[in-house]
C-alpha positions as CSV (number, residue, x, y, z in Angstrom):
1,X,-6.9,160.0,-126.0
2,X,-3.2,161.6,-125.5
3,X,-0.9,159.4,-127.5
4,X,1.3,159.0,-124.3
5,X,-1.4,156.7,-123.1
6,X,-0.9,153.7,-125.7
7,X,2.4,155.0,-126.8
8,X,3.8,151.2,-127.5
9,X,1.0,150.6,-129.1
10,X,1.2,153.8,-131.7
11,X,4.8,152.5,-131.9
12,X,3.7,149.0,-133.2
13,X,0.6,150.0,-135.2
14,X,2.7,152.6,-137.4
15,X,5.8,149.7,-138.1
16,X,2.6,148.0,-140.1
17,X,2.4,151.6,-142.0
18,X,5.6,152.5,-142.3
19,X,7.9,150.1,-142.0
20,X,6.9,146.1,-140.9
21,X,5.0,144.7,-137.9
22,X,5.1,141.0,-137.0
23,X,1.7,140.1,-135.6
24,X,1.1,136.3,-133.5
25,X,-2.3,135.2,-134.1
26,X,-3.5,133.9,-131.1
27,X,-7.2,133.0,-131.9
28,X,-6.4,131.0,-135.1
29,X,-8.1,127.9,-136.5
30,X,-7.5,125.7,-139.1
31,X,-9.4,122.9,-141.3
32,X,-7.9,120.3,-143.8
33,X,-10.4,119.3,-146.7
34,X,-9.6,116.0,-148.3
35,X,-11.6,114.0,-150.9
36,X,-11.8,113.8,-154.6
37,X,-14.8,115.9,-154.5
38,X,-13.3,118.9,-152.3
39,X,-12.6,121.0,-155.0
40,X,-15.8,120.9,-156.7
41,X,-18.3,121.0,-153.0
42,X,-15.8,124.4,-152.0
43,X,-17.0,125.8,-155.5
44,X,-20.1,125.2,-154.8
45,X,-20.3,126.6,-151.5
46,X,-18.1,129.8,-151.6
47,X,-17.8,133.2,-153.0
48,X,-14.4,132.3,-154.8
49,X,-13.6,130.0,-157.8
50,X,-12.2,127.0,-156.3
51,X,-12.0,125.2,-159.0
52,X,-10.0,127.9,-160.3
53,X,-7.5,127.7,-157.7
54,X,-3.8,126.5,-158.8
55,X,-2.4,124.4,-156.6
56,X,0.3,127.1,-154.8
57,X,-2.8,129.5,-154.4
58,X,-4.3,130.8,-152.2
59,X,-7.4,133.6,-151.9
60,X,-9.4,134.9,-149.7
61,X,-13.5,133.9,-149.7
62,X,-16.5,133.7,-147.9
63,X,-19.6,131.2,-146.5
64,X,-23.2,133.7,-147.1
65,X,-26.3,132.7,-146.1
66,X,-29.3,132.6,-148.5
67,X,-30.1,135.7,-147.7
68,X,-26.7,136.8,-148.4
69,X,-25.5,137.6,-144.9
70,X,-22.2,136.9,-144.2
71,X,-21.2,133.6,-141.8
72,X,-17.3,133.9,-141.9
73,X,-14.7,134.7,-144.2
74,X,-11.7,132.8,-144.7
75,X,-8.5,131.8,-145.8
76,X,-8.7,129.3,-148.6
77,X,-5.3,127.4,-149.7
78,X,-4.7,124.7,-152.5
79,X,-2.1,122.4,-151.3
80,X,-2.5,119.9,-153.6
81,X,-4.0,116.9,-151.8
82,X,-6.0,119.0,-149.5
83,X,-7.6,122.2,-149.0
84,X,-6.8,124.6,-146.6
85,X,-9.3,126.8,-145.1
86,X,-7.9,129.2,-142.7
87,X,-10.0,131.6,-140.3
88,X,-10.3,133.3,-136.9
89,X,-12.1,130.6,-134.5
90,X,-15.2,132.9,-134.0
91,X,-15.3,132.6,-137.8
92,X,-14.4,129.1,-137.8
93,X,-16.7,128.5,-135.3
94,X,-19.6,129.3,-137.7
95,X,-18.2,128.4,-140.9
96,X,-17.3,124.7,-140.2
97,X,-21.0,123.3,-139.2
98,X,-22.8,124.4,-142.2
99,X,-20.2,123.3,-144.3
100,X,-19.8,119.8,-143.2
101,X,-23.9,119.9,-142.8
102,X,-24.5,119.8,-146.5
103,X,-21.6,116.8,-147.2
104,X,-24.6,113.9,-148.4
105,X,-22.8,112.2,-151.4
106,X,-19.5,114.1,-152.2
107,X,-16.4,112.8,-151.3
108,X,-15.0,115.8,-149.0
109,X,-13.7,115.0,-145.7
110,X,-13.2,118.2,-142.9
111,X,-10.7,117.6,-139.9
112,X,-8.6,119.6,-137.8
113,X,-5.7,121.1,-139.0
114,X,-2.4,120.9,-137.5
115,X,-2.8,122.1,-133.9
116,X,1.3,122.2,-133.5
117,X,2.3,125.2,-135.5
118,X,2.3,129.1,-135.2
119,X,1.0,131.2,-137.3
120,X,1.9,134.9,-138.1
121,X,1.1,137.9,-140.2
122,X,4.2,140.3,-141.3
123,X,3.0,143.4,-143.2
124,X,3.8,146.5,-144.4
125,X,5.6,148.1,-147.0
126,X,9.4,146.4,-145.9
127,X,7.9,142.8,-145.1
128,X,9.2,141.5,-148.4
129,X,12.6,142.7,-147.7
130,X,12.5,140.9,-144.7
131,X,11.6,137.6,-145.7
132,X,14.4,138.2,-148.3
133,X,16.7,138.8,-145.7
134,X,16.0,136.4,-143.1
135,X,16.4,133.6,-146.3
136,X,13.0,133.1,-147.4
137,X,11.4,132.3,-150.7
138,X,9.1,135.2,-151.5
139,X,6.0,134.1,-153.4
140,X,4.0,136.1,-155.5
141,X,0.7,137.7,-155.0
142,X,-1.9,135.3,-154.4
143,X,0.8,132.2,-153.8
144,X,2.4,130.2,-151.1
145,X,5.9,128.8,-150.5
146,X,7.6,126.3,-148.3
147,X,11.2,127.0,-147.1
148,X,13.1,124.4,-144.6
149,X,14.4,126.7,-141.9
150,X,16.1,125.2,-139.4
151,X,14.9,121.6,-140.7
152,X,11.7,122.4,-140.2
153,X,8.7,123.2,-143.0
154,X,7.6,127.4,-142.9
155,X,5.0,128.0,-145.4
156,X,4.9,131.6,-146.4
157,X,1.4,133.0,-148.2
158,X,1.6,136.7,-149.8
159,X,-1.3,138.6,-149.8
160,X,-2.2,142.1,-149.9
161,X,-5.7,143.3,-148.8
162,X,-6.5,147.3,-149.3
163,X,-3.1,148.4,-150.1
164,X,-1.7,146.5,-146.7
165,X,0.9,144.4,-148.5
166,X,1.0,141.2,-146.3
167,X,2.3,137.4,-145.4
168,X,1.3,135.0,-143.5
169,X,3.8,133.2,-142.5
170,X,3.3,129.2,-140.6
171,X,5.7,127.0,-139.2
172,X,6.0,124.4,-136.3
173,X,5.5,125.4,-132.6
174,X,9.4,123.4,-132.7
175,X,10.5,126.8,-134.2
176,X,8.4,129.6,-133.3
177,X,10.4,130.8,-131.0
178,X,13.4,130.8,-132.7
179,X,12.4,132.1,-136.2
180,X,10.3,135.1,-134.6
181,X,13.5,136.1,-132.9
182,X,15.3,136.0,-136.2
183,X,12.0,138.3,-137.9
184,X,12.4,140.7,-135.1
185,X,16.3,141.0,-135.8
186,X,15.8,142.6,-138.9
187,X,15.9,146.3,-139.0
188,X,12.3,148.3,-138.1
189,X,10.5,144.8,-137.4
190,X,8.1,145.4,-134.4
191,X,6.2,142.9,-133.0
192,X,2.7,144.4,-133.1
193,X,-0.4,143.1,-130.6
194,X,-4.2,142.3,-131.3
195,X,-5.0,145.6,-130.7
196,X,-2.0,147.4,-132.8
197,X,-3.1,145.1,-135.3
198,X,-6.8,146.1,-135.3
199,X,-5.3,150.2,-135.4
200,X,-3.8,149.2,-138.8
201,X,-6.6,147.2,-139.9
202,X,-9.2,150.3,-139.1
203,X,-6.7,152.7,-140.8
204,X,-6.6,150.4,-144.6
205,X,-10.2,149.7,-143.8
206,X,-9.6,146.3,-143.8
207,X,-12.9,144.9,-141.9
208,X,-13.0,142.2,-139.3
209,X,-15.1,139.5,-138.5
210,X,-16.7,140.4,-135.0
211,X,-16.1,143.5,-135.9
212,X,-17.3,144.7,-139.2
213,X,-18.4,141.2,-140.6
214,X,-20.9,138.8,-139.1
215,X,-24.5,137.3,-140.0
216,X,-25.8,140.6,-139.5
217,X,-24.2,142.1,-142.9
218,X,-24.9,141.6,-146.2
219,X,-22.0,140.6,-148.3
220,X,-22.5,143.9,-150.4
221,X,-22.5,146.3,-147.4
222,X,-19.0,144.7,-147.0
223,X,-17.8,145.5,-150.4
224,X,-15.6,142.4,-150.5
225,X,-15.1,142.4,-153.9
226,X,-11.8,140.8,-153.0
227,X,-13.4,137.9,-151.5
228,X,-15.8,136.7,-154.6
229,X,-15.7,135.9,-158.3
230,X,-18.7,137.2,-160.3
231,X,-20.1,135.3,-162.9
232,X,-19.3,131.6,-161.4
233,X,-21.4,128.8,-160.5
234,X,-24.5,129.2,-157.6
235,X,-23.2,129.3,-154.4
236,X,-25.9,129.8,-151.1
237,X,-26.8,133.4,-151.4
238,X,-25.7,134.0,-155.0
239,X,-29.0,135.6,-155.9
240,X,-29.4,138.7,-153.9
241,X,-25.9,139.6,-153.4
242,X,-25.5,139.9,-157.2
243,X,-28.9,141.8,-157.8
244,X,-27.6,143.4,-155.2
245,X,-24.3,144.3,-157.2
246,X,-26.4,145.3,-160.5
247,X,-29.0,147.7,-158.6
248,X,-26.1,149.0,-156.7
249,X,-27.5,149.9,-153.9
250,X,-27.4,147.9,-150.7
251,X,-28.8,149.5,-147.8
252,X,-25.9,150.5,-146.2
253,X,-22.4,150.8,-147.0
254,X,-18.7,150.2,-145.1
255,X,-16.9,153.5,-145.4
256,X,-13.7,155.4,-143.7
257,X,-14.2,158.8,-142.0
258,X,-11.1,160.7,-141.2
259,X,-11.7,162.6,-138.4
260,X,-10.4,166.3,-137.4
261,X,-9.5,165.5,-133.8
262,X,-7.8,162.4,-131.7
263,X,-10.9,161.6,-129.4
264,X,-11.2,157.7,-129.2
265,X,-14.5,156.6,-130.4
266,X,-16.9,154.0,-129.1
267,X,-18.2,150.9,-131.3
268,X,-21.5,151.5,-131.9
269,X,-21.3,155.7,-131.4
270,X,-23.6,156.9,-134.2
271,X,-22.7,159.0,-137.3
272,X,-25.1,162.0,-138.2
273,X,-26.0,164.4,-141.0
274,X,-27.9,167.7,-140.7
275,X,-28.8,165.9,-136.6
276,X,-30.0,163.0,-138.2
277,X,-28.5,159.4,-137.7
278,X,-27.3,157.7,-141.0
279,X,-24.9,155.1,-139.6
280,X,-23.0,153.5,-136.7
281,X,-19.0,153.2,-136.2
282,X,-17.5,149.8,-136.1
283,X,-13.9,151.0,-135.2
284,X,-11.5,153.5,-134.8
285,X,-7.7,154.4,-135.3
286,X,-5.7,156.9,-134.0
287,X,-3.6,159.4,-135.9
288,X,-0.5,157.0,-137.3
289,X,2.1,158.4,-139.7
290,X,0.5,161.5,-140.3
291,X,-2.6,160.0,-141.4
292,X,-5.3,161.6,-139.6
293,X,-7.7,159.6,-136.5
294,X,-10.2,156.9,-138.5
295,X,-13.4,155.0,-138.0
296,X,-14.6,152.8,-139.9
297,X,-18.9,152.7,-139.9
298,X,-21.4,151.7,-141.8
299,X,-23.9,154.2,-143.2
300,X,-26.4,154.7,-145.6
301,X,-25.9,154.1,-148.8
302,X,-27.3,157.8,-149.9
303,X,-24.1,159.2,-147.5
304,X,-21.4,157.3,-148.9
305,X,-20.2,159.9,-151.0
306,X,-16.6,161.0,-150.9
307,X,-15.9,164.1,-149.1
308,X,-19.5,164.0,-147.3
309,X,-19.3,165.9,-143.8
310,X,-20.6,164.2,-140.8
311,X,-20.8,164.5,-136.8
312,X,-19.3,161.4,-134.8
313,X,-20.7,160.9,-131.9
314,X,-18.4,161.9,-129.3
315,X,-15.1,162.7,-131.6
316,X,-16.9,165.8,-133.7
317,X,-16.5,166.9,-137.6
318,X,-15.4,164.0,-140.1
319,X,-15.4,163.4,-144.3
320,X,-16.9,160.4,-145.7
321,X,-14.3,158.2,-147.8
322,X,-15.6,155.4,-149.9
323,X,-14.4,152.0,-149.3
324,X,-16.2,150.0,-152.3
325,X,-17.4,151.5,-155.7
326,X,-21.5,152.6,-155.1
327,X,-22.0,152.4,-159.0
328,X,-24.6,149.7,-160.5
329,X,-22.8,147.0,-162.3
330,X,-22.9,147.5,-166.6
């Protein structure tokens, strides 16, 4: 693909990199947990320590099946009389039923969140300088904040995934317009689209739900080490995704391949070795701030060794980089 053909695209993608990119989300979906017991069933349920949460944290977690398969990943925020959970509404969508479906005696209560407010992520490497600018309270890693701005309440999460340092950044529909013309004021702010979005994602390999997570992955494959706290309580498919973890060997693994040319890549376009198919790509990112054209695929566990050589379908030559640690546990 000649980067003329998505130059404003390139441009918004490599303000996340290099500078900071203001992305809407525009599929967004939000719960409220109430209840005494909320705390306690969220523990139960998810990869994280809720229980563990402070109220003013935040962290990221996930719903597995038995088996160990992932059935969303979320946003999960203690506000003090109710949790937060936070997630794209495909993830949402299959989150929400199982949780509420196993609710027989605790006292935990799921409803709609607010459906009035926007929500945004700003990231990259001058996003803190911009909240800092535009009069913000900057929380630390892990944490939330709530600033009036313009009389009206703007929560502000920071958190960094894969080196991507990140906010996300709420406020009412009231003010959305105004304060994302007051973010875009500030010097190398770009507003950056789904798809610029996804570019920057692919390039940190930050994974997706829809994309690179969904029932059909085990939680290992993933490597979200991120997203779950070993050694706490059972949660549904506790079991195999920590034998998983001490064998350390799921059957496949997420990995980056930097690739040698600019050709766009396919979902799905397979990755070889010697001829032989070890994996499939999930997504691809051009060439942004001199850092060469990426896919993200998952291959065999046996090939995700850094600096392996493989053929991608379609794009040609690539080297294997290691998302996740492929080491057994001690």
């Amino acid at each position: 693909m000649a980067r003329d053909d998505a130059y404003p695209i390139h441009r918004e993608a490599e303000a996340l990199i290099r500078a900071a990119g203001l992305h809407r989300r525009e599929r967004h979906a939000c719960l409220h947990v109430t209840g005494a017991d909320r705390l306690d069933y969220l523990h139960r349920m998810l990869t994280q320590s809720v229980q563990g949460l402070a109220v003013g944290q935040a962290a990221y977690a996930c719903l597995l099946t038995p088996k160990g398969r992932i059935l969303g990943d979320l946003l999960l925020w203690n506000a003090d009389d109710h949790l937060r959970l936070e997630a794209s509404h495909d993830a949402m969508a299959a989150l929400r039923p199982p949780l509420e479906r196993y609710v027989i005696t605790d006292d935990v209560v799921f409803e709609d969140g607010p459906t009035d407010e926007t929500a945004w992520v700003l990231a990259g490497p001058d996003a803190l300088g911009v909240l800092v600018r535009a009069g913000f309270d900057v929380p630390v890693e892990g944490g939330f904040s709530e600033t009036l701005w313009e009389g009206a309440p703007v929560r502000v999460l920071r958190i960094t995934r894969r080196g991507l340092m990140g906010f996300e950044i709420h406020a009412p529909v009231r003010v959305a317009a105004a304060l994302e013309t007051c973010l875009l004021g500030t010097e190398d702010v770009q507003l950056a689209g789904p798809r610029a979005w996804a570019w920057a994602c692919a390039q940190y390999g930050i994974p997706l739900f829809g994309r690179e997570l969904g029932d059909d992955v085990l939680f290992n494959e993933a490597g979200l080490e991120e997203a779950i706290t070993w050694g706490k309580g059972c949660f549904p498919g506790q079991e195999p995704v920590v034998m998983a973890k001490h064998r350390g060997r799921p059957p496949r693994l997420l990995v980056a391949v930097d690739l040698e040319n600019e050709t766009a890549v396919e979902r799905g376009a397979e990755v070889r070795v010697d001829g032989a198919s070890v994996g499939k790509v999930t997504a691809w990112a051009p060439t942004l701030c001199h850092r060469p054209a990426r896919a993200l695929a998952y291959v065999r566990t046996a090939e995700a060794i850094e600096g392996r050589r493989v053929q991608v379908a379609g794009a040609g030559p690539g080297t294997v980089h290691p998302l996740v640690p492929t080491g057994a546990a001690s």
